[in-house]
N, C-alpha and C positions, 0 to 999 in steps of 0.2 A: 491314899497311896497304900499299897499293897499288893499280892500276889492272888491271881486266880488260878482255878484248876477243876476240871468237870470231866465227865463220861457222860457220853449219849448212847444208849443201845437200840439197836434195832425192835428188840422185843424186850419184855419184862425181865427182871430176876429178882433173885433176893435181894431185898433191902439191906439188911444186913451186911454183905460183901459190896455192894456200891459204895457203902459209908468207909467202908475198909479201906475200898482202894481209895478213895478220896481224901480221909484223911493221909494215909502214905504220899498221897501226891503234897497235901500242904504242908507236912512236916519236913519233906523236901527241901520246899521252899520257905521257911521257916521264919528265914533271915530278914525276908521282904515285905513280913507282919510280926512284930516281937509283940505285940502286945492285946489280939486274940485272935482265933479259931472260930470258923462258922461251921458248919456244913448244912445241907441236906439233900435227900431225895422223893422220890417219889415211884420209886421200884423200877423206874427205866433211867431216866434222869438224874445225874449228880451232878451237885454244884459245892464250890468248897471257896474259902476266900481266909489267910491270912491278913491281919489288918494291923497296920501303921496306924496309931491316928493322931490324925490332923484337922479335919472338919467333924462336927457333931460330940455328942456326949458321950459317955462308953456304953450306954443304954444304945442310946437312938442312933448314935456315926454306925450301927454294927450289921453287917451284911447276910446272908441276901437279905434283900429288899421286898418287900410281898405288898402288893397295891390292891384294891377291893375285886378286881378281878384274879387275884390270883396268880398273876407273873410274878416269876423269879428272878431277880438281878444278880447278881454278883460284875464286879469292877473295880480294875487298878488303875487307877491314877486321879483326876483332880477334874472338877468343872468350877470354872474359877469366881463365873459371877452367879449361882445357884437362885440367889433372890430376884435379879432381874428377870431370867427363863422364868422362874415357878411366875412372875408376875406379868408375863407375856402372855403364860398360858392361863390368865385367869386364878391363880392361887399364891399362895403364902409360902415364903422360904422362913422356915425356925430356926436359927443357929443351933440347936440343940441338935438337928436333925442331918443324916449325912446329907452332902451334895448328889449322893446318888439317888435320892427321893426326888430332886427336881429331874435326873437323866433318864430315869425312868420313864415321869410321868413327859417327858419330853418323844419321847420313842413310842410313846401308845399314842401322843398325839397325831404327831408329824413324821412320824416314820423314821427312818436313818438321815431320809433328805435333809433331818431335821436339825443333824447334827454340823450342817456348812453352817448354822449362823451362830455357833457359841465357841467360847474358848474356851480351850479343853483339851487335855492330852489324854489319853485310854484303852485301854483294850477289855469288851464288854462281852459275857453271855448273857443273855435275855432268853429264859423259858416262859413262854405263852401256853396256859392249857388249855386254852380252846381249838388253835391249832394242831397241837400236842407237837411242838415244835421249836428248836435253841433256834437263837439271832449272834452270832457274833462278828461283832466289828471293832476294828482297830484305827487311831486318830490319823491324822491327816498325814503326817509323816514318820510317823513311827517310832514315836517317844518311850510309848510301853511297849514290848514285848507279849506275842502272844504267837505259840507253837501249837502244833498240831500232831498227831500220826492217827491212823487204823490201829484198832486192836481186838483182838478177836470177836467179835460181832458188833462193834462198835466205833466210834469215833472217841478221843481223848487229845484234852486240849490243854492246855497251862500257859504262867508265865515265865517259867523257867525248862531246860529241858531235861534235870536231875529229875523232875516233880514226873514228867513222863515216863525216863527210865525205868520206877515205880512199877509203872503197868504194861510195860510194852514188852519187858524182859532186856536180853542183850541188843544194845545198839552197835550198828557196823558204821565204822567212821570212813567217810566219801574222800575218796584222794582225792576225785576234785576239787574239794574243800578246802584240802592242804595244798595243792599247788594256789588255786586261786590265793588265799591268805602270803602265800612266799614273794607271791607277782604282785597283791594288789595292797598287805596287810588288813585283808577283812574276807568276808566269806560275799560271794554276790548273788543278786536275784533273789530268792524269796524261799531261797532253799538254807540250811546249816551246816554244820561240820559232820553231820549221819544221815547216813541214806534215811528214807522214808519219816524224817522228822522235816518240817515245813514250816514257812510261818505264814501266815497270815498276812495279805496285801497290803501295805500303809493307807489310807483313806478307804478302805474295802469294806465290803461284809459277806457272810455267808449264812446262808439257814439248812439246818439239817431237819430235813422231816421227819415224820412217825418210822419213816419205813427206811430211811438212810439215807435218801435219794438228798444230794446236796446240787445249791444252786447259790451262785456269787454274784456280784457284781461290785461297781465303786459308788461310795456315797460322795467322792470328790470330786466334784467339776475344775479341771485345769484349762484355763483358756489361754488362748495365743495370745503374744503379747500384739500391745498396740500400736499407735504413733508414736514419736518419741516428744515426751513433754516434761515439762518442771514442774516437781508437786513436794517441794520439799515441805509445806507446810503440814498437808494432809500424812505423809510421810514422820514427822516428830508429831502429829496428832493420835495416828494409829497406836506406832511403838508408847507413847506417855502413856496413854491405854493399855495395851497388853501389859507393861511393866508395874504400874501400882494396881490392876485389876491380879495381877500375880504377888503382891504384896499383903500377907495376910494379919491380922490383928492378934492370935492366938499365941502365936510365937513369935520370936523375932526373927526378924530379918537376916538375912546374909548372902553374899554376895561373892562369887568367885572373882577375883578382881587379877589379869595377869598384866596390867599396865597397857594392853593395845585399844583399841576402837571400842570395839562391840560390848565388851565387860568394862567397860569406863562410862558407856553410857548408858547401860545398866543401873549401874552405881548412881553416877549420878541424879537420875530420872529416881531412881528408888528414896537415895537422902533428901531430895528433895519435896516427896511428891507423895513418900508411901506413908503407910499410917505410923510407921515407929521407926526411925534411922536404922540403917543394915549395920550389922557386922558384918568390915570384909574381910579375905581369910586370900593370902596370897602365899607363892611357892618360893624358896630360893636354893642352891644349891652348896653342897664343900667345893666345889671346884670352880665355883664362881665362871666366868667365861660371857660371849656373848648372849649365851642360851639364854643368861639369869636375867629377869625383867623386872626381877621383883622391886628395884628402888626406885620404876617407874611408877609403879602401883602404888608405892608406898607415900609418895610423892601426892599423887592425884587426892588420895584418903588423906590427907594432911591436909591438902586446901578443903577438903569438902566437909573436914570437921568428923569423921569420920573415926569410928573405933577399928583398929585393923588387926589384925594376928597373923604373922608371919612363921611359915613351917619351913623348918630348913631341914632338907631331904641329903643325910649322907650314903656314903655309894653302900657302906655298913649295911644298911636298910633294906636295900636293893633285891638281893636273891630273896627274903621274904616274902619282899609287896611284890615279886614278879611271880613267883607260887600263888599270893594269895590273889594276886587278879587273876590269872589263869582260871583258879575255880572258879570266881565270880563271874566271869567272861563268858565261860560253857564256851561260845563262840570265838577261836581264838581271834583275839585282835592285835596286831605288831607294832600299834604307835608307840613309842616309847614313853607320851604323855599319861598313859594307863597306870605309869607308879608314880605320878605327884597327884595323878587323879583322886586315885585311892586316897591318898597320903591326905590331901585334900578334905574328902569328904567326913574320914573318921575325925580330924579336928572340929570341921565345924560342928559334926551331930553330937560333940560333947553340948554347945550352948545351943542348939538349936535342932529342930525336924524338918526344916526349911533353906534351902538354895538358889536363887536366884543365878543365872549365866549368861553368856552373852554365844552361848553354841546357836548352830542355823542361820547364822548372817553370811559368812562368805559365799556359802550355793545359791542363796538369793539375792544380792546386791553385788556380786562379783569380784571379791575380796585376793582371790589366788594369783598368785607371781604368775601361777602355770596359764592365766588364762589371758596371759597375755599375745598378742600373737596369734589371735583362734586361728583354728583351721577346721574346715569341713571334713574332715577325714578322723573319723574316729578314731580308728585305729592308730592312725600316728597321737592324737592326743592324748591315748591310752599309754602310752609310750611316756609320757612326762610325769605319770603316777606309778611307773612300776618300781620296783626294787629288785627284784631279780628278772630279769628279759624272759621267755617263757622257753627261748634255744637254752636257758642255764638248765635248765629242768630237763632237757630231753622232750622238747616238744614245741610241736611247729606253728602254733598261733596261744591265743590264751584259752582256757578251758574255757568251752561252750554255756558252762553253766554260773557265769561269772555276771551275763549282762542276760541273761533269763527272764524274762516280763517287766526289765526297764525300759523307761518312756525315753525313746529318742526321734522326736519328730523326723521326719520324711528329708534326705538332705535338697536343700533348694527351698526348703518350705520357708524358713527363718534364718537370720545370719548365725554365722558360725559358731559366735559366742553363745547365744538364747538357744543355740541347739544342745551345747555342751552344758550350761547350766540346769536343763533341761535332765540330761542324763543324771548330773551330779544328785539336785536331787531327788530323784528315784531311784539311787543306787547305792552311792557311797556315801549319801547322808548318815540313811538309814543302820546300813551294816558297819559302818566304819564311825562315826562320830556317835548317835542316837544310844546306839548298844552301846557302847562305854561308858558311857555318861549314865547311862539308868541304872546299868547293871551292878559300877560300882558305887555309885551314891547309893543304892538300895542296899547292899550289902555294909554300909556302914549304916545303915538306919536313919537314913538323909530321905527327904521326898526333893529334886532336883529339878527347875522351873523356867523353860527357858521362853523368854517372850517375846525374842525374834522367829519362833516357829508359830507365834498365833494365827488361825488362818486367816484373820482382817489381814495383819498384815503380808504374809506369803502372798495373800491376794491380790494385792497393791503391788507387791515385787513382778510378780510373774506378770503382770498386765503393763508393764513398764518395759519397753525394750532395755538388752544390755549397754545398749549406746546411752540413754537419760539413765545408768545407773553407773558407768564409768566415764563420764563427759571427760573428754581430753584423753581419758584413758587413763584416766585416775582411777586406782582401786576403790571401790564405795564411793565413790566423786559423790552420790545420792546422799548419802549417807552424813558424810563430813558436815554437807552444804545446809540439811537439814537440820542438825546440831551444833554449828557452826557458833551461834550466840552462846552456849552451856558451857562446852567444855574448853581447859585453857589452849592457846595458842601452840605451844610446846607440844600439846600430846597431838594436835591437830597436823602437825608438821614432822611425825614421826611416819618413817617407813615402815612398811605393813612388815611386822614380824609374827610369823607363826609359833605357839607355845610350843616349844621346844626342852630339849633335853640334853644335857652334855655327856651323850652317851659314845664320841669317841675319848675322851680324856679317861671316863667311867674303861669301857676295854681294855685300853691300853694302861689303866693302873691297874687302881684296887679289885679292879672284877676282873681280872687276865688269867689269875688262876682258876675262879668259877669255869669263867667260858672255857675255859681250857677241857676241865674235870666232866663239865656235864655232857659238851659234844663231841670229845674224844673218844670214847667208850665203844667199843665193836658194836654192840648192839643199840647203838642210840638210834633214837624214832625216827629222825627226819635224814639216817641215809637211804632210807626208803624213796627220798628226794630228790637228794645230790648228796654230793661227798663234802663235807665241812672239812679237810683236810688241810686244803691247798689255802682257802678264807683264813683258817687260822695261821696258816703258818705267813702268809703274806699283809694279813692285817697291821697299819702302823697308823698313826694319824698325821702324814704324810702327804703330798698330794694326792687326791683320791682318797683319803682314808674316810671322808664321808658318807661315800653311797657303800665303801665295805664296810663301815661300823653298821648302817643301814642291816643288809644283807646278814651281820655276824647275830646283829640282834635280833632281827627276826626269827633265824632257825636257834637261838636259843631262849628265845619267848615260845616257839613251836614244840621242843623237846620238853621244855618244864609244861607248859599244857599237855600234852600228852602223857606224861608220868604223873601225872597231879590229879587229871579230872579224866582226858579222853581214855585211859586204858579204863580206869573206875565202869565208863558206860560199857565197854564191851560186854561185860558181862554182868549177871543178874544182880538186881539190888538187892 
């Protein structure tokens, strides 16, 4: 786990200033490797890699990677079974040695194709010098981050977009980015919050030649789904696999646990199965409320024997962690679960470099209240996820650049629901859940593991109609049925709650003067938007005071991002 960052030029230059800018780019990113620094080049080619570590020795875990040919690696994130691949392809996995010596020698064998049969979350450059040409590609769904832009006679890449600002100069922040974040709370398509910074496709790859000329395509095969059948067995077979093959020996374990479905049977598959019992590490609030779930969590960790740590988030806290995710964000995101995230992560990376979650189950086993009721009409379905209608904005549909190269099968092709889960995730997995989770677990110096996105199992989701995955129209009906023996009866009979936040109680008390002070101000960033005026002065927790707390918290998670981190890019680093 750790941060990349390279330059590719067209033509040669000094080696010297390549190293320059590269290290600028990882010192950047700094946060997302505390514990060393690579670089190199080769007078056209730079590659640079802060490192976390977590697999190999501090000698041998350490990056690039250089194989008897001569390829460069650098790579963020984790290949989780190293030994099995290196013994697939005829060789020896060293514990001594990073995972990224088997993904290597994976990619000279079998090419990117090669990368549907392993688990694995990443985003990778690979320099080839016989080609004299970079490979980067990024995991099936888009766990690590990896950005892009032009720069003067070159291409430059990373995992953050601080690390680009470095070499790009001033970046210009995309009002499409800020409306879409107002309407959707996340940025969409494959674009960010500034013009001409980009990311890189989920499942994709690209190669840049000698000469500049770039060519993409997907290393992911998405099939339609199939007949509708019962496979609960193969289904707890998959997940018990991706969960203790995600369960590592070096550190301990831990476990986000919020008392619902997906991180209970995490948990449990983990205390049971993995090589050393997890610490779980659960949320709870000062204002106590329906939001707070944490005595269900704490409940489940009591029958399963279970060490647990309990962080209680008061509203105190608040304006802090909503600055400090902001930076970590780069990408604004409006869930409100972004400050128990945080809050979250820095507890557990006191006892550990390892997280275990139960994120990427609701877009594939059909988890959402909203997706009840499908409908073939996008547009209206879009309509159950926005926060601000896109007529509050002063504009007549949602910004074009919201659903931008996501996967929405043909309407007629698939029923209404595998159409819509379809979208979810290609769209707002990615930008809206993925990014939160990496960006600030990384930022507490967590590596974050989730093993409902391993492609065995996505595989299995997505080849399963939504009908054999909500039978009766039970949310995860799949899901329940399949772990149905494991987890107690209680937790099995609870109504799907989303991790939530008691963020109108939080308004209307102790944060009423914040919100007040920070988007009152004449010059505040997001009247650029809409006017916060009439929100604050009508905001109560009242009926309807829901989807206004929504709305109040989004343009004041909007304004602290923008004074925090997006003024920072406009101009030079």
């Amino acid at each position: 786990m750790c941060g990349i960052a390279g330059v590719v030029f067209d033509a040669p230059r000094d080696e010297a200033e390549i190293l320059r800018m590269v290290r600028a780019m990882c010192e950047a990113e700094r946060h997302r490797g505390p514990d060393g620094q690579e670089l190199w080049t080769n007078g056209r080619v730079g590659l640079g890699m802060v490192r976390l570590a977590v697999v190999g020795s501090a000698d041998r875990g350490r990056q690039p990677i250089k194989d008897e040919q001569g390829c460069q690696l650098v790579f963020n994130g984790e290949l989780y079974e190293p030994a099995r691949v290196m013994s697939s392809l005829g060789g020896y996995f060293d514990k001594e040695d990073c995972d990224g010596t088997a993904l290597l020698r994976l990619l000279r064998a079998r090419g990117v194709t090669g990368l549907r049969d392993v688990g694995a979350m990443f985003s990778l450059a690979l320099y080839d010098p016989r080609a004299d040409e970079v490979l980067l590609a990024r995991d099936a769904w888009g766990e690590k981050p990896l950005y892009m832009t032009h720069i003067a006679g070159g291409l430059a890449f990373a995992s953050t977009i601080a690390a680009l600002h470095t070499v790009s100069g001033p970046l210009s922040i995309r009002a499409g980015a800020m409306q879409e974040c107002l309407i959707f709370k996340s940025v969409g398509g494959n674009q960010s919050a500034f013009e001409d910074v980009s990311q890189l496709p989920a499942g994709s790859w690209m190669r840049v030649a000698r000469d500049g000329t770039l060519e993409s395509g997907r290393w992911l095969e998405v099939r339609d789904p199939g007949a509708p059948a019962e496979r609960s067995e193969e289904i707890r077979e998959r997940l018990v696999q991706a969960i203790t093959s995600r369960c590592g020996d070096r550190y301990r374990n831990a476990v986000f646990l919020s008392g619902g479905l997906d991180s209970s049977i995490v948990a449990t598959v983990a205390g049971r199965y993995g090589a050393t019992a997890p610490r779980v590490f659960t949320v709870g609030y000062d204002v106590g409320g329906w939001q707070d779930e944490h005595s269900f969590a704490l409940r489940l960790a009591d029958e399963l024997g279970l060490h647990h740590e309990f962080v209680s988030l008061d509203s105190e806290q608040v304006p802090e962690l909503l600055r400090d995710t902001a930076i970590a964000l780069e990408d604004p995101v409006h869930d409100p679960v972004v400050v128990p995230t945080l809050a979250l992560a820095r507890a557990a990376a006191k006892e550990t470099k390892v997280v275990l979650t139960g994120d990427g189950s609701d877009e594939f086993w059909g988890g959402y209240a909203r997706f009840d009721d499908p409908t073939d009409d996008i547009d209206a379905y879009l309509e159950r996820t926005m926060v601000f209608h896109p007529r509050d904005l002063g504009l007549a549909g949602i910004p074009e650049g919201y659903l931008k190269n996501a996967s929405i099968p043909a309407e007629g092709s698939m029923p209404a629901l595998d159409r819509i889960l379809r979208l979810e995730s290609s769209n707002r997995l990615r930008n809206y859940h993925l990014a939160r989770l990496d960006k600030l677990s990384m930022d507490a110096g967590l590596e974050a593991r989730s093993p409902f996105l391993d492609v065995a199992v996505t595989s299995l989701a997505l080849s399963l109609p939504a009908a054999s995955k909500r039978v009766g129209g039970r949310p995860k009906a799949a899901l329940i049925d399949a772990f149905s023996a494991d987890l107690p009866p209680w937790l099995l009979a609870r109504k799907k709650q989303p991790f939530t936040v008691p963020i109108e109680a939080w308004l209307a008390g102790s944060l009423h003067d914040f919100c007040h002070d920070t988007l009152g101000g004449s010059n505040a960033f997001v009247r650029d938007f809409t006017a916060p005026e009439k929100l604050l002065e009508d905001f109560s927790t009242g009926p309807g005071g829901g989807q206004k707390a929504m709305q109040l918290w989004s343009l004041l998670h909007l304004e602290i991002w923008y004074q925090s981190f997006g003024r920072k890019m406009e101009v030079a680093a």
